[in-house]
C-alpha positions in Angstrom: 8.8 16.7 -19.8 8.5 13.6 -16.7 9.2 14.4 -13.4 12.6 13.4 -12.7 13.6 9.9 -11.1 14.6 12.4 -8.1 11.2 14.4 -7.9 9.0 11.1 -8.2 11.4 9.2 -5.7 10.9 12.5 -3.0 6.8 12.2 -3.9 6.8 9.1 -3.3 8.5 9.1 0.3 6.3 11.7 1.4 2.7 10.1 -0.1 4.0 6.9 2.1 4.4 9.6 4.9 0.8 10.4 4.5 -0.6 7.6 3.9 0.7 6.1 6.7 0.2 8.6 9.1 -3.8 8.7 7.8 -3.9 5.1 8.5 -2.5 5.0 11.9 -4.6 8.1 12.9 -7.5 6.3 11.7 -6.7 3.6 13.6 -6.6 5.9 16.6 -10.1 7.5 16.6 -12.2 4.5 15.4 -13.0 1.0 16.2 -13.6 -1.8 14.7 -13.9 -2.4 10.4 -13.6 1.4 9.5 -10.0 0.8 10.9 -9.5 -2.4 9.8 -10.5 -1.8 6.5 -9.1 1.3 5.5 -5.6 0.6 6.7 -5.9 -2.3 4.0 -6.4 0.6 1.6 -3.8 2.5 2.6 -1.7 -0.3 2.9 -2.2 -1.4 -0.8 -1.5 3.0 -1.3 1.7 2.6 0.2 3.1 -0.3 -1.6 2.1 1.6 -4.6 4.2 4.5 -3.9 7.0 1.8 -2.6 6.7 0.0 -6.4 7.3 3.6 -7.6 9.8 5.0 -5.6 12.4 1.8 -6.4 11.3 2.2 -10.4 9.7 5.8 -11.1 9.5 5.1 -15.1 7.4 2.3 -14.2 3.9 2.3 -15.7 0.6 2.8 -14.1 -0.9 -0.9 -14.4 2.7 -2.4 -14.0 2.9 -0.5 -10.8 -0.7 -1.0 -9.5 -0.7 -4.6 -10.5 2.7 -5.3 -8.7 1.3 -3.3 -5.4 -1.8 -5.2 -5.7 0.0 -8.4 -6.0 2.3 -7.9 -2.8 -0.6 -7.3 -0.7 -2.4 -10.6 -2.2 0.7 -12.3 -1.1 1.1 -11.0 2.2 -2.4 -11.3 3.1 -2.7 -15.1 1.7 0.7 -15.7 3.4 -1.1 -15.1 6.3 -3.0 -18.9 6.4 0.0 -20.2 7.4 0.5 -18.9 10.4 4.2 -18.0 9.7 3.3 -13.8 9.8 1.3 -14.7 13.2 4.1 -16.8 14.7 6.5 -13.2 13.2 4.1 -10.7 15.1 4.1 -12.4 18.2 8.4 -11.3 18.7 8.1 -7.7 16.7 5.4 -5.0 16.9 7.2 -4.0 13.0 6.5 -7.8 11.8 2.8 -7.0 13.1 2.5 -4.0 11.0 4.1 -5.1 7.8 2.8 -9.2 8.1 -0.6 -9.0 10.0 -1.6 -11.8 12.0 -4.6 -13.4 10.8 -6.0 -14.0 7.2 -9.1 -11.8 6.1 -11.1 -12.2 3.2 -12.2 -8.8 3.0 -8.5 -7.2 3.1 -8.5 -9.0 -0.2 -11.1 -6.2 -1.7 -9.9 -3.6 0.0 -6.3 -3.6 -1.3 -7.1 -2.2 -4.5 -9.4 0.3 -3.3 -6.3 1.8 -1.9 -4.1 1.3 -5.3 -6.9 2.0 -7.8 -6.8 6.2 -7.1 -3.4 5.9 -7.5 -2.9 4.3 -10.8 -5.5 7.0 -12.3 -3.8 9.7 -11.0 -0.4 8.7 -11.8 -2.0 7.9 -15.6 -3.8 11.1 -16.0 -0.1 12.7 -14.7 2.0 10.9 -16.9 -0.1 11.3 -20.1 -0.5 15.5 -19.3 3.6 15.7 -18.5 4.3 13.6 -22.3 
């Protein structure tokens, strides 16, 4: 029997919970690329759960492609100067737009999605 839409939507709220907090207290004990590239990963994690909480039947590679996708966007959005212009007036603009293009972000999304589709997969095929 699924989860129900209820369950999944709770999960998901709390994984963006963690994730977020793991990223920001990353961000506080390290310098430099370990911080800047795993809040990319966790990033692209939260989307994911985001793309799940507002459609929990979704499937795996819909969902991870989607999240991956976003974060793509936003990050290529990002060589127009328009999130950087954003961040300068609002700390939250900062954190959901970044400021400056980075290739590497680009990798690191799905580093941050990719666990997530497999385990939602290996969850959803053991609960059918």
């Amino acid at each position: 029997m699924p989860f129900a839409s209820r369950s999944v939507r709770l999960l998901m709220v709390a994984s963006a919970a963690v994730f977020a907090a793991a990223a920001f207290g990353i961000r506080a004990v390290t310098d430099g690329q370990i911080g800047q590239y795993s809040g990319a990963a966790l990033s692209g994690s939260i989307v994911y759960t985001i793309v799940v909480f507002v459609r929990p039947p979704i499937s795996p590679l819909v969902a991870g492609g989607i999240a991956t996708a976003y974060c793509w966007f936003v990050e290529f959005s990002q060589l127009t100067g328009i999130p950087a212009a954003l961040s300068e007036r609002s700390v939250i603009a900062q954190l959901l737009l970044g400021t400056q293009f980075d290739i590497v972000d680009v990798a690191w999304y799905p580093v941050g999605v990719v666990p997530l589709v497999a385990l939602h997969w290996f969850l959803r095929t053991r609960s059918s």
